[in-house]
N, CA, C and O atoms as CSV, one atom per row, in Angstrom:
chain,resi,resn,atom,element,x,y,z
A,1,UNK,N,N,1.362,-14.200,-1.214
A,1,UNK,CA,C,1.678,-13.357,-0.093
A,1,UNK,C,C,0.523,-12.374,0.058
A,1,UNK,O,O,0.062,-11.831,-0.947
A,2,UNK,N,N,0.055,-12.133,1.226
A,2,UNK,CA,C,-0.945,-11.203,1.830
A,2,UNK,C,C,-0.120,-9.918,1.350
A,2,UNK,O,O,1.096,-9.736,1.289
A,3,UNK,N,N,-1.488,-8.872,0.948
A,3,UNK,CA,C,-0.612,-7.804,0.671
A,3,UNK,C,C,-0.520,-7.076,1.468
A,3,UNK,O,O,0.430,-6.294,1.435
A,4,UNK,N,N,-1.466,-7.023,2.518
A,4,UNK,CA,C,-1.186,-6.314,3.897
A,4,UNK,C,C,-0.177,-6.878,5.112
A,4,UNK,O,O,0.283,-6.244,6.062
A,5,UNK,N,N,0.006,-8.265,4.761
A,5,UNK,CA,C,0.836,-9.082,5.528
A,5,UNK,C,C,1.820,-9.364,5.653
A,5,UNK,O,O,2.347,-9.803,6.675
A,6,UNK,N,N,2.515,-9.076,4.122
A,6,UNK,CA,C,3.971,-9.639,3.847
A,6,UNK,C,C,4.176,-11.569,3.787
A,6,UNK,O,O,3.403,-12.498,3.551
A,7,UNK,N,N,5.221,-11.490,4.040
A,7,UNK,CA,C,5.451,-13.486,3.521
A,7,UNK,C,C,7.066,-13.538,3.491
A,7,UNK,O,O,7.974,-12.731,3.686
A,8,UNK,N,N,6.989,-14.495,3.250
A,8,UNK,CA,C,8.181,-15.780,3.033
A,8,UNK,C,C,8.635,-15.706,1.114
A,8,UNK,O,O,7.568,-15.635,0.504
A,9,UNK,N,N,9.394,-15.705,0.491
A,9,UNK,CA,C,9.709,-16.787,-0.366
A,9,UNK,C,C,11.558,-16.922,0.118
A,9,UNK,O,O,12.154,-16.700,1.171
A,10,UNK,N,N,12.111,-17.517,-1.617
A,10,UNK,CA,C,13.058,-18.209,-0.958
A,10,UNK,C,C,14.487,-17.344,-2.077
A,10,UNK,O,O,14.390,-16.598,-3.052
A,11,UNK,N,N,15.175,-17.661,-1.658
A,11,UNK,CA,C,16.432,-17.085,-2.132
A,11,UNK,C,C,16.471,-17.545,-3.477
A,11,UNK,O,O,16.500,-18.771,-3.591
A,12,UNK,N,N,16.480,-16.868,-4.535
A,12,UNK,CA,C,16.447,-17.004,-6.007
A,12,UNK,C,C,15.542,-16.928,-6.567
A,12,UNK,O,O,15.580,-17.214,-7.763
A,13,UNK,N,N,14.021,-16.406,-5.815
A,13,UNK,CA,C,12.958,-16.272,-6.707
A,13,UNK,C,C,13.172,-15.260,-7.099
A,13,UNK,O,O,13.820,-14.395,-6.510
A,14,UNK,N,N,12.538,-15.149,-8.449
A,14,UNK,CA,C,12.425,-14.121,-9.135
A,14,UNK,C,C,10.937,-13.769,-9.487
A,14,UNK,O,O,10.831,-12.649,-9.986
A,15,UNK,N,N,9.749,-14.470,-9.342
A,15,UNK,CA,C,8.257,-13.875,-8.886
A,15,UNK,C,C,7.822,-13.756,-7.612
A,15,UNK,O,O,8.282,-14.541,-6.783
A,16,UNK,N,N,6.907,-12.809,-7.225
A,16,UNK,CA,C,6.492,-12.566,-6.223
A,16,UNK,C,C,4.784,-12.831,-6.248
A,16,UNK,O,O,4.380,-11.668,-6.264
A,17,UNK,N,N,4.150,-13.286,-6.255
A,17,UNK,CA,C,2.581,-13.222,-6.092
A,17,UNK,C,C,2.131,-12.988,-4.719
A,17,UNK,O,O,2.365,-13.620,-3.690
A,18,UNK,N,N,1.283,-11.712,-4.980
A,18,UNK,CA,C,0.601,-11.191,-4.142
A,18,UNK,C,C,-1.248,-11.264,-3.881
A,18,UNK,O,O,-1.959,-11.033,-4.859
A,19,UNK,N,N,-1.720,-11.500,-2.903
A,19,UNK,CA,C,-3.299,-11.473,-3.374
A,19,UNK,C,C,-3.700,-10.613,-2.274
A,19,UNK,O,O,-3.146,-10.365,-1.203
A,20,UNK,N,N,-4.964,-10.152,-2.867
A,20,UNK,CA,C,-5.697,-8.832,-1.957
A,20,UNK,C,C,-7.041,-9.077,-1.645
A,20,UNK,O,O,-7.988,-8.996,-2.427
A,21,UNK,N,N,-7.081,-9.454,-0.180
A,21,UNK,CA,C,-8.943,-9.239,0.276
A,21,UNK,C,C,-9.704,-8.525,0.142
A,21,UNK,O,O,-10.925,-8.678,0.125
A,22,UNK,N,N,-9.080,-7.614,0.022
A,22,UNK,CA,C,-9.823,-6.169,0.275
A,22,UNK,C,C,-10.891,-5.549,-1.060
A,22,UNK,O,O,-11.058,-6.157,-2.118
A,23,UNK,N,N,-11.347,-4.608,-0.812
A,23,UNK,CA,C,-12.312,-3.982,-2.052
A,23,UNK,C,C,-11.717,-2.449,-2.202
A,23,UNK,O,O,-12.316,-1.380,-2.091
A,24,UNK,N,N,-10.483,-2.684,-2.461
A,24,UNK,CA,C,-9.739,-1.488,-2.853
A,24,UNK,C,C,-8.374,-2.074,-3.739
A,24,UNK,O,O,-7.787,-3.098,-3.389
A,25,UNK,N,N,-8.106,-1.538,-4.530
A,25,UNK,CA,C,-6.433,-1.655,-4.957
A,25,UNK,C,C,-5.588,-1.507,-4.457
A,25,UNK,O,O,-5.517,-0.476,-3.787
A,26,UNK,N,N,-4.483,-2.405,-4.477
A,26,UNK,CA,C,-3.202,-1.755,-3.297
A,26,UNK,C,C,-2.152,-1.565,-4.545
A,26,UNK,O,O,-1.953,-2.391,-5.437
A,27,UNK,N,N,-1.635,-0.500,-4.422
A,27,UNK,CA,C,-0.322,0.006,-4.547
A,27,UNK,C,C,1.179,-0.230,-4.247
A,27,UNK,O,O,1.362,0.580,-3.338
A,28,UNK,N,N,2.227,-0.777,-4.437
A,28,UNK,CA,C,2.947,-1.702,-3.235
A,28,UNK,C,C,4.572,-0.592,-3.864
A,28,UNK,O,O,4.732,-0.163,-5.007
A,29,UNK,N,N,5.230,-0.462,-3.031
A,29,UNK,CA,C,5.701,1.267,-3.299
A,29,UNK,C,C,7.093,1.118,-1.981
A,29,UNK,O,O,6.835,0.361,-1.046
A,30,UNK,N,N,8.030,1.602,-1.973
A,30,UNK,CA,C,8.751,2.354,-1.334
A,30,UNK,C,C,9.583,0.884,-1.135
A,30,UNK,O,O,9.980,0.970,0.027
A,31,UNK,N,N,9.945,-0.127,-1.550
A,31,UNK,CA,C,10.512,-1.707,-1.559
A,31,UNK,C,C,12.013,-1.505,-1.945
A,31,UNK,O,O,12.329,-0.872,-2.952
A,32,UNK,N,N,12.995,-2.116,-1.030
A,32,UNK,CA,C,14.278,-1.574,-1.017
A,32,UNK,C,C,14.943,-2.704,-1.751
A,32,UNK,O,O,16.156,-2.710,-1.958
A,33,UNK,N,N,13.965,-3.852,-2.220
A,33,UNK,CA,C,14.992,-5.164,-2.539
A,33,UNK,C,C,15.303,-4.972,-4.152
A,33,UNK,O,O,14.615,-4.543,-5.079
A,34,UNK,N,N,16.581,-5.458,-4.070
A,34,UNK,CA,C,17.186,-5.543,-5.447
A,34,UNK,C,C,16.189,-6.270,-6.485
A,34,UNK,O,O,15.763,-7.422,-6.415
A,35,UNK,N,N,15.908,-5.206,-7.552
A,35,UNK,CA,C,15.521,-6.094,-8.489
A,35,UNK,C,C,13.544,-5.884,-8.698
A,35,UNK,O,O,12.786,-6.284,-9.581
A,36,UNK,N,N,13.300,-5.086,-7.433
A,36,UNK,CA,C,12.018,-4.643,-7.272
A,36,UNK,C,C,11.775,-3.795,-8.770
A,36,UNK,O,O,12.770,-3.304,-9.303
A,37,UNK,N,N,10.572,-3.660,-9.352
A,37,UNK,CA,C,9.978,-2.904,-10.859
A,37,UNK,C,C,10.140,-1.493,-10.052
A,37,UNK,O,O,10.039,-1.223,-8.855
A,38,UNK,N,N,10.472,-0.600,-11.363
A,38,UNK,CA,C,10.781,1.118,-11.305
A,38,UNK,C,C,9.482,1.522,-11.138
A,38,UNK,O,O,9.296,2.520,-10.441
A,39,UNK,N,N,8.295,0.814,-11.760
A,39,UNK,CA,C,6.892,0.958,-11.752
A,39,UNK,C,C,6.682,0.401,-10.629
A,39,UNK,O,O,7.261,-0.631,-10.288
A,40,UNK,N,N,5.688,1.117,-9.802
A,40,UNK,CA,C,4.982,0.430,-8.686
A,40,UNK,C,C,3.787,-0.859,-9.139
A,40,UNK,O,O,2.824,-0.651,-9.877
A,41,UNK,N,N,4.001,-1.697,-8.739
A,41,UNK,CA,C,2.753,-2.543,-8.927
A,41,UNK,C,C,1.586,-2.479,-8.171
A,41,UNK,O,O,1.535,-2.086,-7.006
A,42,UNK,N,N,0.545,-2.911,-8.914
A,42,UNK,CA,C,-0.541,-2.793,-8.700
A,42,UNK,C,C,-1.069,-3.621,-7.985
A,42,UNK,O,O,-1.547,-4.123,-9.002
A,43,UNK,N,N,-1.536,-4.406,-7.015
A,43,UNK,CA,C,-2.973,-5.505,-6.839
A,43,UNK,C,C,-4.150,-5.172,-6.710
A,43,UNK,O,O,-4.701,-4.525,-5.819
A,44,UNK,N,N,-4.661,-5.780,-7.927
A,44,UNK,CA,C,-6.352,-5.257,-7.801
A,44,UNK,C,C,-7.207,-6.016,-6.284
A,44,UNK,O,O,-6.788,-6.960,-5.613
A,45,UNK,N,N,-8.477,-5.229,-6.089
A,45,UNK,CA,C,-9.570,-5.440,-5.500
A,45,UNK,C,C,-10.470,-6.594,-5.765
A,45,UNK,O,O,-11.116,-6.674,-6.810
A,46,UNK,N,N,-10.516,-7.527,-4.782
A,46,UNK,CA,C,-11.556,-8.862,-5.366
A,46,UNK,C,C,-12.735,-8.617,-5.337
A,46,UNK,O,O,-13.403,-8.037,-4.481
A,47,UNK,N,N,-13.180,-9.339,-6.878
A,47,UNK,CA,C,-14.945,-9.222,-6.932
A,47,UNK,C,C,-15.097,-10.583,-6.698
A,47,UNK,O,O,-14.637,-11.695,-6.957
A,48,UNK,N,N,-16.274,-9.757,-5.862
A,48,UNK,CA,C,-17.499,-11.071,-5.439
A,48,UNK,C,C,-16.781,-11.428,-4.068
A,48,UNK,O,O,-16.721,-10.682,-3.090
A,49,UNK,N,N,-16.228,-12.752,-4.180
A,49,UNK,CA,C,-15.608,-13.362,-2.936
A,49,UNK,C,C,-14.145,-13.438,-3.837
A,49,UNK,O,O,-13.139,-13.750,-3.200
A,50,UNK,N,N,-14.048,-13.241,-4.877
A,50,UNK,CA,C,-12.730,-13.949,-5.622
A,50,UNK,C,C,-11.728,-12.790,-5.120
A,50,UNK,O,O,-12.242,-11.694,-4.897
A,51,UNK,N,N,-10.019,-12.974,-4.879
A,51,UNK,CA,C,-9.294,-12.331,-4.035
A,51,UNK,C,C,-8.374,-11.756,-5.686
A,51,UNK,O,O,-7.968,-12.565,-6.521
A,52,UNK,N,N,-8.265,-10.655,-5.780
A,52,UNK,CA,C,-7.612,-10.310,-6.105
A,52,UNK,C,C,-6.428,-10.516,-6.413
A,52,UNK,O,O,-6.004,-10.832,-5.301
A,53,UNK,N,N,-5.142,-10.608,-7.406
A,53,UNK,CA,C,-3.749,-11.553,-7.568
A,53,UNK,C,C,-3.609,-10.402,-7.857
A,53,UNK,O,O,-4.508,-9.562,-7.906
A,54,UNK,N,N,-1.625,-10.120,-8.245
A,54,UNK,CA,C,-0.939,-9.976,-8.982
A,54,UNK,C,C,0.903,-10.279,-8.741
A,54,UNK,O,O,1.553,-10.080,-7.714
A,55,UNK,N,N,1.266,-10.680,-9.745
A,55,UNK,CA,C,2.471,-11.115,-9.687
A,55,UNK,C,C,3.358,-10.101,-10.301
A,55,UNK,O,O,3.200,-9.505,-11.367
A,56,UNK,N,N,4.791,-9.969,-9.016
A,56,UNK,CA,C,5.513,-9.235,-9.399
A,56,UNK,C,C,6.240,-9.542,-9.235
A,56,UNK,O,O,6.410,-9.985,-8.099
A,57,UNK,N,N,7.645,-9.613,-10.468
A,57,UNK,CA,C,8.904,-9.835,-11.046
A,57,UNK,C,C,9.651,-9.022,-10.833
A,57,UNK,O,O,9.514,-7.806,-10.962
A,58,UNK,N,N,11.264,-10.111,-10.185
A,58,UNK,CA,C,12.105,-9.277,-10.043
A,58,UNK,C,C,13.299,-8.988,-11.090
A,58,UNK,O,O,13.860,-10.056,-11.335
A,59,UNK,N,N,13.718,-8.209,-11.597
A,59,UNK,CA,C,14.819,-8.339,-12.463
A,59,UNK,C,C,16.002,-9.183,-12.066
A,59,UNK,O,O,16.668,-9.884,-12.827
A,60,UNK,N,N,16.193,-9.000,-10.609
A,60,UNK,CA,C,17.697,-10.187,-10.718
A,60,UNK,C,C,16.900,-11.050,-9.093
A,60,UNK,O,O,16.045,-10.487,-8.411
A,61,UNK,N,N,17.315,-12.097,-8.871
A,61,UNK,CA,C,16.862,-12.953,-7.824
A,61,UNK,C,C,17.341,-12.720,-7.006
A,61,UNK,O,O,18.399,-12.113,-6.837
A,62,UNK,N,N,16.208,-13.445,-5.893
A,62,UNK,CA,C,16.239,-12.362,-4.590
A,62,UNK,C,C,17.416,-13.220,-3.658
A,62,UNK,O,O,17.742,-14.405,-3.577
A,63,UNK,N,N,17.820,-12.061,-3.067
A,63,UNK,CA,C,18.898,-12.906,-1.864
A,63,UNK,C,C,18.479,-12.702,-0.527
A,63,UNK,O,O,17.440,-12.050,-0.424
A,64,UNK,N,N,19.139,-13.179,0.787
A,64,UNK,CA,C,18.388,-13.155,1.536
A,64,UNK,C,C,18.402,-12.410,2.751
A,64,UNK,O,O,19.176,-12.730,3.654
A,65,UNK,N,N,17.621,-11.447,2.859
A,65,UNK,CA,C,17.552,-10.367,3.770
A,65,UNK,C,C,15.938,-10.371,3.990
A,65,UNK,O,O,15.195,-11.297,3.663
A,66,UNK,N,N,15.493,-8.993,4.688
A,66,UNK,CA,C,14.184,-8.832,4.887
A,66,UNK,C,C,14.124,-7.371,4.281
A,66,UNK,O,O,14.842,-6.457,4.686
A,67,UNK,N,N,13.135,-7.242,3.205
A,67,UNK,CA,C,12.601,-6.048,3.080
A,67,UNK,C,C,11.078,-5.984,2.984
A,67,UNK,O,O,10.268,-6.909,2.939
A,68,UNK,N,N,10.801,-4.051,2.953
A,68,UNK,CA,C,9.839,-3.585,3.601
A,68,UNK,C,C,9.208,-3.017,2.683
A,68,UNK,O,O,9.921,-2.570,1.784
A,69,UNK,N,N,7.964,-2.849,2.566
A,69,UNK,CA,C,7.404,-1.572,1.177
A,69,UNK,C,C,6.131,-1.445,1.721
A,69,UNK,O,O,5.447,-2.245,2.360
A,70,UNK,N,N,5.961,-0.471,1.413
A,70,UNK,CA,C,4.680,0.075,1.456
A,70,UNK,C,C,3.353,-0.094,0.810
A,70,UNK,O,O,3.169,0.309,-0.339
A,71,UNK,N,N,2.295,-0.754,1.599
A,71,UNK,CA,C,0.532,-0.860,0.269
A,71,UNK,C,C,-0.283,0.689,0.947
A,71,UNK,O,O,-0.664,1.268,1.964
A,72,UNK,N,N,-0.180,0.736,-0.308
A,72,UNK,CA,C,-1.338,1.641,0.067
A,72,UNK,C,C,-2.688,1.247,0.574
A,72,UNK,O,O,-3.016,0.067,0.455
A,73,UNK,N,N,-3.626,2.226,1.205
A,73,UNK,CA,C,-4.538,2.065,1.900
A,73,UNK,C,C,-4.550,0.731,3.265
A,73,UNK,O,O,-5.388,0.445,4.120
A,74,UNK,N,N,-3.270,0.200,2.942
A,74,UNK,CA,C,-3.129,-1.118,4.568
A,74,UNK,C,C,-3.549,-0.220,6.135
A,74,UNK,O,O,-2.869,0.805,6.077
A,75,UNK,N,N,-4.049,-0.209,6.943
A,75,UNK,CA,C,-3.928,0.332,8.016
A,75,UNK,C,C,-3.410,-0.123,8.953
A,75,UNK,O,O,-4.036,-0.035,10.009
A,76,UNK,N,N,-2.145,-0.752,8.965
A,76,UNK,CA,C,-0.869,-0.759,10.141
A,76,UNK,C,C,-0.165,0.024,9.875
A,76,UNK,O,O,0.108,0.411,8.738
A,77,UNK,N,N,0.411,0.537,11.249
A,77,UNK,CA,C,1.116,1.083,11.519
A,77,UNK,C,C,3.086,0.730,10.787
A,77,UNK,O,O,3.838,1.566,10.285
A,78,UNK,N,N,3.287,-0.421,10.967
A,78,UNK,CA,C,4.414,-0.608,10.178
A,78,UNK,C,C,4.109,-1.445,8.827
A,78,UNK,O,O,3.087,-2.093,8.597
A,79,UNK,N,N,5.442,-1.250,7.836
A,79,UNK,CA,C,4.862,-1.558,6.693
A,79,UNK,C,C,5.658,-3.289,6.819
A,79,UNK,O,O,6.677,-3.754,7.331
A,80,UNK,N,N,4.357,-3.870,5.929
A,80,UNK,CA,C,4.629,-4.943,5.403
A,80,UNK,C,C,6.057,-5.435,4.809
A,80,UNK,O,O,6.756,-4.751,4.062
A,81,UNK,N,N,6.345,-6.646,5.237
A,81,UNK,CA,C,8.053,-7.578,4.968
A,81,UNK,C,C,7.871,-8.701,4.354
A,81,UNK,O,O,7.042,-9.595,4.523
A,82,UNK,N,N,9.094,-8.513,3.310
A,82,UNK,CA,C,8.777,-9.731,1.969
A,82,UNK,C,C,10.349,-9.927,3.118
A,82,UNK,O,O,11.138,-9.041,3.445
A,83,UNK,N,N,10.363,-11.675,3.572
A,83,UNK,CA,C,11.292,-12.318,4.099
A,83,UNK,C,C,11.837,-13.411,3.091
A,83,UNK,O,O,11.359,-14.444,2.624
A,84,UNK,N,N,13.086,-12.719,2.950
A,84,UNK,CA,C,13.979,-13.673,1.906
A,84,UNK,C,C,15.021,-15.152,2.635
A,84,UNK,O,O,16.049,-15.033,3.302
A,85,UNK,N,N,14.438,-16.250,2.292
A,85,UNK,CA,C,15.120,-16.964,3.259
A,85,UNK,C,C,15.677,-18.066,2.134
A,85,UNK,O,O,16.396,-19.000,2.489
């Protein structure tokens, strides 16, 4: 999943992988879905051309709604949607 973009997965995942274009870290913060980390996660900044990952785990699997959270440094106006289908 784009971290400025948001995405798709599916009802019962319990990882999330995120990757980042950018040459900054994103922060991913303010996420209303059950099961989201108390710690904000991190995605690092890609070197070179290589894109940045990180995978984030949910404590209980996801059901299906749409939620919203916040990356830091993204510049849209609304925040990014992890779509639970």
């Amino acid at each position: 999943m784009v971290v400025c973009a948001g995405g798709t997965i599916r009802v019962g995942d319990t990882l999330i992988d995120f990757v980042n274009h950018h040459n900054v870290d994103y922060t991913l913060s303010d996420c209303d879905m059950p099961g989201w980390p108390t710690t904000d996660p991190l995605v690092p900044k890609k070197v070179g051309s290589t894109p940045g990952t990180s995978t984030v785990g949910l404590s209980t699997p996801a059901t299906a709604c749409d939620y919203t959270y916040s990356a830091s440094c993204c510049a849209k106006r609304t925040n990014p949607t992890i779509k639970v289908q």
